[in-house]
C-alpha positions as CSV (number, residue, x, y, z in Angstrom):
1,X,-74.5,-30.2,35.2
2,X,-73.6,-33.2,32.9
3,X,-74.1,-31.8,29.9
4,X,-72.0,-28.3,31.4
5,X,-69.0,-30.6,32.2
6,X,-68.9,-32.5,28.8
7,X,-67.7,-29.0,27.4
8,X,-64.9,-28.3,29.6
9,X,-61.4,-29.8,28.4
10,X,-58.2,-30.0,30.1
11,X,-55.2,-29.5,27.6
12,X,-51.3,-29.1,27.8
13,X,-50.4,-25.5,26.5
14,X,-46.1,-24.9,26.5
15,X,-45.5,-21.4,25.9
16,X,-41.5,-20.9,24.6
17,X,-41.2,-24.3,26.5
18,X,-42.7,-23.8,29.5
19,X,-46.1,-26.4,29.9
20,X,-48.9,-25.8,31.9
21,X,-52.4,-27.9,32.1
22,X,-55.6,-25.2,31.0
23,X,-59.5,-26.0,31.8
24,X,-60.9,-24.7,28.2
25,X,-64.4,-24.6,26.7
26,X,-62.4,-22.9,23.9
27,X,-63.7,-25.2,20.3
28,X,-60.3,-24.1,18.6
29,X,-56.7,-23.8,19.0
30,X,-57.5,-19.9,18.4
31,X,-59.9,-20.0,21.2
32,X,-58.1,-21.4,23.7
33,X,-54.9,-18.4,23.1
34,X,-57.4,-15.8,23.2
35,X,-59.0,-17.4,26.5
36,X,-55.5,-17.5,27.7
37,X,-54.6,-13.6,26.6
38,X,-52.4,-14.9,24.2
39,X,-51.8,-12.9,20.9
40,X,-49.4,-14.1,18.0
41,X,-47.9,-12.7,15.0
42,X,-46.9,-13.7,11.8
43,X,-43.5,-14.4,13.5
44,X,-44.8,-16.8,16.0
45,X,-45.4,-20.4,15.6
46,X,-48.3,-21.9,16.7
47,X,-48.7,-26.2,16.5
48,X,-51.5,-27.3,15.9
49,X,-52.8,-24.3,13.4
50,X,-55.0,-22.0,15.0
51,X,-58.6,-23.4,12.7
52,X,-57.5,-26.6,14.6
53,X,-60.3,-28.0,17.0
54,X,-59.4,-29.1,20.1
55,X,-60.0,-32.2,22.5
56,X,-59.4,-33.4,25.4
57,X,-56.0,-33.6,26.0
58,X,-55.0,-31.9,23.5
59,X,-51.3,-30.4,23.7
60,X,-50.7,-26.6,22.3
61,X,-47.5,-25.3,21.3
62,X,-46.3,-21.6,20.8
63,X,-42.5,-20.5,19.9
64,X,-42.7,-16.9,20.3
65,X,-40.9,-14.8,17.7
66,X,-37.5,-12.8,18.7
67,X,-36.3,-10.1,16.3
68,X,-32.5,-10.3,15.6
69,X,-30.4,-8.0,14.0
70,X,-27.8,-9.7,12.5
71,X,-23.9,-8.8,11.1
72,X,-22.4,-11.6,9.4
73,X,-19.4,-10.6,7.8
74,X,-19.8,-7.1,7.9
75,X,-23.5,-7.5,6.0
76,X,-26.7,-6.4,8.2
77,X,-29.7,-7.6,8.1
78,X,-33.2,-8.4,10.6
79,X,-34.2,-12.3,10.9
80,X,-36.7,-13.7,13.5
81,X,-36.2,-16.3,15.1
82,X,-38.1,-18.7,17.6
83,X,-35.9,-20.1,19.5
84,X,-34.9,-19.0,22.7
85,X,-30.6,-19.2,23.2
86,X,-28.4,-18.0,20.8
87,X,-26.9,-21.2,20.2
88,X,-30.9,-22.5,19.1
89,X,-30.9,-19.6,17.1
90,X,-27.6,-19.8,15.2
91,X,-28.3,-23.3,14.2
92,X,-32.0,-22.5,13.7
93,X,-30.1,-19.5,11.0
94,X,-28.0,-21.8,9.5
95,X,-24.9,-20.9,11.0
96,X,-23.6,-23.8,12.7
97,X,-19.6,-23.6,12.6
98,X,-18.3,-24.1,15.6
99,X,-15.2,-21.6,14.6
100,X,-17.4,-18.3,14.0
101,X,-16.5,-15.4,16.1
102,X,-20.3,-14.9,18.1
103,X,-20.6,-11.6,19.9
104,X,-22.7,-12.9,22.4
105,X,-22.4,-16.4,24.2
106,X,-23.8,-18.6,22.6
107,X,-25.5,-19.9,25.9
108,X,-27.3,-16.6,26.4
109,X,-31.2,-16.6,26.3
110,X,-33.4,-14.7,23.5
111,X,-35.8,-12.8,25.3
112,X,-38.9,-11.6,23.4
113,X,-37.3,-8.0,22.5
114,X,-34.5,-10.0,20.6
115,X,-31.0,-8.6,20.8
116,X,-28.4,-7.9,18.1
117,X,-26.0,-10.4,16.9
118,X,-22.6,-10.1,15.1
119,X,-20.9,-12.9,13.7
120,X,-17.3,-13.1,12.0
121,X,-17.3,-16.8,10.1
122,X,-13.3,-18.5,9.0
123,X,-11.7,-16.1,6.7
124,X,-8.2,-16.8,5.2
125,X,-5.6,-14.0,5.3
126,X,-2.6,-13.3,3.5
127,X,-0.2,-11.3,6.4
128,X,2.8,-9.5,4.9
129,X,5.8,-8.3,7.5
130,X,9.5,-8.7,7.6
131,X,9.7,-10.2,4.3
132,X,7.5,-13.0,5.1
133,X,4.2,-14.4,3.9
134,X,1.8,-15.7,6.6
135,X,-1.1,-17.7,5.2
136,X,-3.9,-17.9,8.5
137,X,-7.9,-18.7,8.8
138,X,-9.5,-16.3,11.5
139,X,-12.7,-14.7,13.4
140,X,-10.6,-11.9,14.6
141,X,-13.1,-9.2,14.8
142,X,-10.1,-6.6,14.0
143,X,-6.9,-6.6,11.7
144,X,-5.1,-6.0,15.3
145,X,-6.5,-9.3,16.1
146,X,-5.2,-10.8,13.3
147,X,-2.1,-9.6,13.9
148,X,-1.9,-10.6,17.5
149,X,-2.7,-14.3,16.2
150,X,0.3,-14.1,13.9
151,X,2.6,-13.1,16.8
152,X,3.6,-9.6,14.9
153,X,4.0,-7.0,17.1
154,X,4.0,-3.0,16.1
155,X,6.7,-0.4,16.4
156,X,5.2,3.4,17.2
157,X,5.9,4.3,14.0
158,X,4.8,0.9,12.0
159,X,2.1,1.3,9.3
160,X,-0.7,-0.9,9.0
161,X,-3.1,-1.6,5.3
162,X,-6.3,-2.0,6.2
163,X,-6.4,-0.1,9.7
164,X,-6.4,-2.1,12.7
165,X,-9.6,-1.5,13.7
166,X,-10.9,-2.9,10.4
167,X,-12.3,-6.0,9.9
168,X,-9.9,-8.7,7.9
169,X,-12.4,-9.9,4.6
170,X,-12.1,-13.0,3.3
171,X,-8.8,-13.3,1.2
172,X,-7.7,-9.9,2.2
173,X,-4.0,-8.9,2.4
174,X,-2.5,-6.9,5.5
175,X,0.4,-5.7,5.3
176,X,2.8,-3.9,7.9
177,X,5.2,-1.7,7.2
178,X,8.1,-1.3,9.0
179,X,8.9,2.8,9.9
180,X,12.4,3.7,11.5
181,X,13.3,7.4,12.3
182,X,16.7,8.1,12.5
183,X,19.0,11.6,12.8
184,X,22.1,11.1,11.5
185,X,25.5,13.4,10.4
186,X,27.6,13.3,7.6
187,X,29.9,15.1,5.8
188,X,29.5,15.8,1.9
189,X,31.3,17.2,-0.6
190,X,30.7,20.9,-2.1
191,X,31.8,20.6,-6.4
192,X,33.9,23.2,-7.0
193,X,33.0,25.9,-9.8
194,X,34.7,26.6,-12.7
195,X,35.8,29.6,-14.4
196,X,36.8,29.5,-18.1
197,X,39.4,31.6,-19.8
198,X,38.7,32.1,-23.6
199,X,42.3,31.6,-25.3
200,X,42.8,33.0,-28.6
201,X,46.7,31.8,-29.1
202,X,45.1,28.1,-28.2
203,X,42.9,26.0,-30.8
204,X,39.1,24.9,-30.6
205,X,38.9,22.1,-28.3
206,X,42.6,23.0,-26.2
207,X,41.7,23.5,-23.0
208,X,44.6,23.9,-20.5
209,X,44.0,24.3,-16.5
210,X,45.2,27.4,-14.9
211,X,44.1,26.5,-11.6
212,X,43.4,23.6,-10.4
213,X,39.6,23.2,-8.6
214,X,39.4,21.3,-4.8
215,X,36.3,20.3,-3.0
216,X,35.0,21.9,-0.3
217,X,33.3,19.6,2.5
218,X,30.3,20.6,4.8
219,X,28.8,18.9,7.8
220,X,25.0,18.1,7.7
221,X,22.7,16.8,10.1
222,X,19.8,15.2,8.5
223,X,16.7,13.1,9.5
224,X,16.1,9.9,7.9
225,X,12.8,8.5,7.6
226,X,13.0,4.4,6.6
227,X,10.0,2.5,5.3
228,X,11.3,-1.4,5.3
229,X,14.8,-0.5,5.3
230,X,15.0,1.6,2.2
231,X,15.0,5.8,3.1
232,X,11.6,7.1,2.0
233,X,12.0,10.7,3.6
234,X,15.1,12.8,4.1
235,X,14.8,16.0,5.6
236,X,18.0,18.3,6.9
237,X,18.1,19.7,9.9
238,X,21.6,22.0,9.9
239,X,24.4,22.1,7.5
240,X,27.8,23.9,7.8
241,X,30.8,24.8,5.7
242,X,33.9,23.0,7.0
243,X,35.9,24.0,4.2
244,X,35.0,26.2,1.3
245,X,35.9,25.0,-1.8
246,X,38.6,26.2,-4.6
247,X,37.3,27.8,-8.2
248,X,38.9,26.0,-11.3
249,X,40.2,28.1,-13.7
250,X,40.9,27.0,-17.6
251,X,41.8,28.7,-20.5
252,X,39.9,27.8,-23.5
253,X,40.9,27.9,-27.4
254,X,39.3,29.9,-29.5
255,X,41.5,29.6,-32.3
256,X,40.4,28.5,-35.5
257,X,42.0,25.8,-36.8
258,X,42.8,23.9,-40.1
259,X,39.6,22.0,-40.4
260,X,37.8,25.4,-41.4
261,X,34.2,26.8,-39.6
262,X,30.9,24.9,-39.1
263,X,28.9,27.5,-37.8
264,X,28.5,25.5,-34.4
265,X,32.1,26.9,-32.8
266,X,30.2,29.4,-30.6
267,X,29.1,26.2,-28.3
268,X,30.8,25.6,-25.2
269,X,32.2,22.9,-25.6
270,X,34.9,23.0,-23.5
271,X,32.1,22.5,-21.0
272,X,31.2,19.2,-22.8
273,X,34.6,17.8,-23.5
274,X,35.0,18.8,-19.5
275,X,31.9,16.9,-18.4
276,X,32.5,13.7,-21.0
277,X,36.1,13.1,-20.0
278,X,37.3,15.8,-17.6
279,X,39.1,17.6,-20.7
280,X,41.3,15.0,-21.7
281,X,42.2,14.2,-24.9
282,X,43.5,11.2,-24.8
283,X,41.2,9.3,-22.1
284,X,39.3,6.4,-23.4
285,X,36.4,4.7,-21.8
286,X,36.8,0.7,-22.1
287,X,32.7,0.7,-21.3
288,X,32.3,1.5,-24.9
289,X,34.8,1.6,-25.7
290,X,34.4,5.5,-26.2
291,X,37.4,7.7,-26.7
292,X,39.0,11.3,-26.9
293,X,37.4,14.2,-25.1
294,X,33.9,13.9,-26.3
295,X,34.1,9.9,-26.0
296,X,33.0,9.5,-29.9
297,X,32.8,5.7,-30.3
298,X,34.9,4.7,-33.7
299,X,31.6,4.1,-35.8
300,X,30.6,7.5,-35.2
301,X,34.1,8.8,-35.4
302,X,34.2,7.9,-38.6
303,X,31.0,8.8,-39.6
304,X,32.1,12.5,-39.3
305,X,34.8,11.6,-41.3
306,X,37.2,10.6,-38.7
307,X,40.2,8.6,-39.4
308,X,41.8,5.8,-36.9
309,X,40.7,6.0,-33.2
310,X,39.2,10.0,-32.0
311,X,41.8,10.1,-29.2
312,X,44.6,9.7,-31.2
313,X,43.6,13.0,-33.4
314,X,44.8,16.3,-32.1
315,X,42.4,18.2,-29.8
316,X,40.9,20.4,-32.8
317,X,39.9,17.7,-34.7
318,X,37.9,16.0,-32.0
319,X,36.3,19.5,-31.5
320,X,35.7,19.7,-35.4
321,X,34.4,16.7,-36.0
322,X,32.1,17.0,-32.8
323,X,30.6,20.0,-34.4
324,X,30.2,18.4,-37.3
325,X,28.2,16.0,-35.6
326,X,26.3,18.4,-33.5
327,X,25.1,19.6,-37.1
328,X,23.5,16.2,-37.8
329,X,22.2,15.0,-34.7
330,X,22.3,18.4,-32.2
331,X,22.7,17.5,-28.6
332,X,21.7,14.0,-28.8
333,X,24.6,11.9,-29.0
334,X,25.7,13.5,-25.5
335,X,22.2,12.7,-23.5
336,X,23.8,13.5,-19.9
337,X,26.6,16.4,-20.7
338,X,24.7,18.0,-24.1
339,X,23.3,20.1,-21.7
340,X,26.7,21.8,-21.3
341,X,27.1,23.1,-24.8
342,X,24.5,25.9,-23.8
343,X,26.2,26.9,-20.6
């Protein structure tokens, strides 16, 4: 009976924290867990090592492992863990800011099936809205979140960069953009057409108006979208004629003059001189200054041979020496109204 009792030990075994005494005969720490029913893995941790003898007294330790899967900042990954709480377990991981976003509390116990775990650490945002920059650190889970936390609220209409339901990164940029709808009606002008005459008793360049043109006006109704203030989308709805407007008629010289032919007189350029100074002879543009009724400016005037200023030569001239110019340079020297010479 002696020698029977020499072999029996009592030890402390603590399971996940939990200590109970255990009557062993078991020579080795491995022993002992397999008397016990216990099985471990190359997750668990076992102190001593299991080759470690045992003796009387001897105090066993086992952390049990627990599978997490684990989002941190939007990367996913498995980890095991020992310990038992989520709080052991993010300090255990390394993650021990007391800021972080934690899906779970972090008071919750690990059971031995693990559990998944999201966690959003301090980003910095840039949030751009009404003309103002916001600078912010969050663990909003959501770009609505972050919004929330920057006390910007959203219109119906408001759009959003990234979606709300994204998660904010680290040094991202949201910004909102401000979307007004608005149906509005106004009333425009309708430009008057006009008819030309040709002239054979009037010169190249004599225009003379018969009839004078008028503007109709018509009523529209017209949807306005706004992004910001500024109209990004305009859409009409209904428009109708108030008043119709009046033909122009002019009478046009065809004439040829003293300056001779240059080939270019078939042209209209009474549509020209019309569009570059309404057909005026004498109007001068201080902007230039440009002058005469195809607002030549005086180095080009006289490049064509021109003499003094081009709206104080007769009519025919300016129409001349503006043919003689569309010989050298075409259409250029007119970029808006050239156009018109091929009407």
């Amino acid at each position: 009976m002696t020698a029977f009792v020499s072999f029996d030990k009592t030890i402390e075994l603590t399971v996940d924290g939990e200590t109970k005494k255990v009557h062993t005969f078991a020579g080795t720490v491995a022993g002992v867990l397999e008397r016990e029913g216990i099985k471990v893995t190359e997750h668990d941790v076992v102190v001593p090592p299991l080759d470690r003898p045992v003796a009387e007294g001897q105090r066993i330790a086992i952390r049990f492992g627990r599978p997490i899967d684990l989002e941190v900042d939007g990367a996913t990954r498995r980890v095991w863990v020992t310990a038992t709480s989520v709080n052991a377990a993010l300090s255990e991981l390394g993650l021990r800011d007391d800021n972080m976003y934690v899906s779970a509390s972090r008071s919750s116990a690990i059971g031995r099936e693990g559990l998944k775990l999201r966690v959003l650490t301090p980003r910095d945002v840039t949030v751009v809205a009404d003309g103002k920059t916001r600078e912010l650190s969050t663990v909003a889970t959501s770009v609505r979140q972050v919004l929330l936390e920057a006390g910007i609220s959203l219109g119906a209409l408001d759009e959003v960069g990234p979606k709300l339901d994204a998660a904010p990164k680290d040094g991202s940029t949201i910004r909102v953009v401000r979307v007004d709808s608005k149906r509005i009606t106004v009333k425009v002008d309708i430009p008057f057409t006009v008819r030309e005459i040709k002239d054979r008793t009037m010169y190249f360049g004599e225009t003379k108006i018969v009839k004078k043109g008028v503007k109709g006006v018509k009523e529209m109704t017209v949807d306005l979208i706004s992004k910001d203030g500024k109209v990004a989308k305009r859409s009409t709805v209904s428009s109708r004629v108030l008043k119709e407007p009046v033909e122009q008629v002019v009478r046009v010289g065809t004439k040829a003059g003293q300056y001779g032919r240059t080939g270019a007189e078939n042209l209209n350029w009474a549509a020209l001189a019309q569009c570059e100074s309404g057909g005026n002879p004498r109007a001068v543009n201080p902007a230039g200054p440009y002058y005469g009724l195809y607002q030549f400016n005086a180095a080009t005037w006289r490049s064509v041979g021109g003499k003094g200023l081009p709206h104080q030569a007769p009519a025919e001239e300016q129409t001349y020496r503006a043919q003689l110019l569309y010989k050298q340079r075409g259409a250029s020297p007119w970029p808006v109204c050239g156009r018109r010479l091929f009407s």
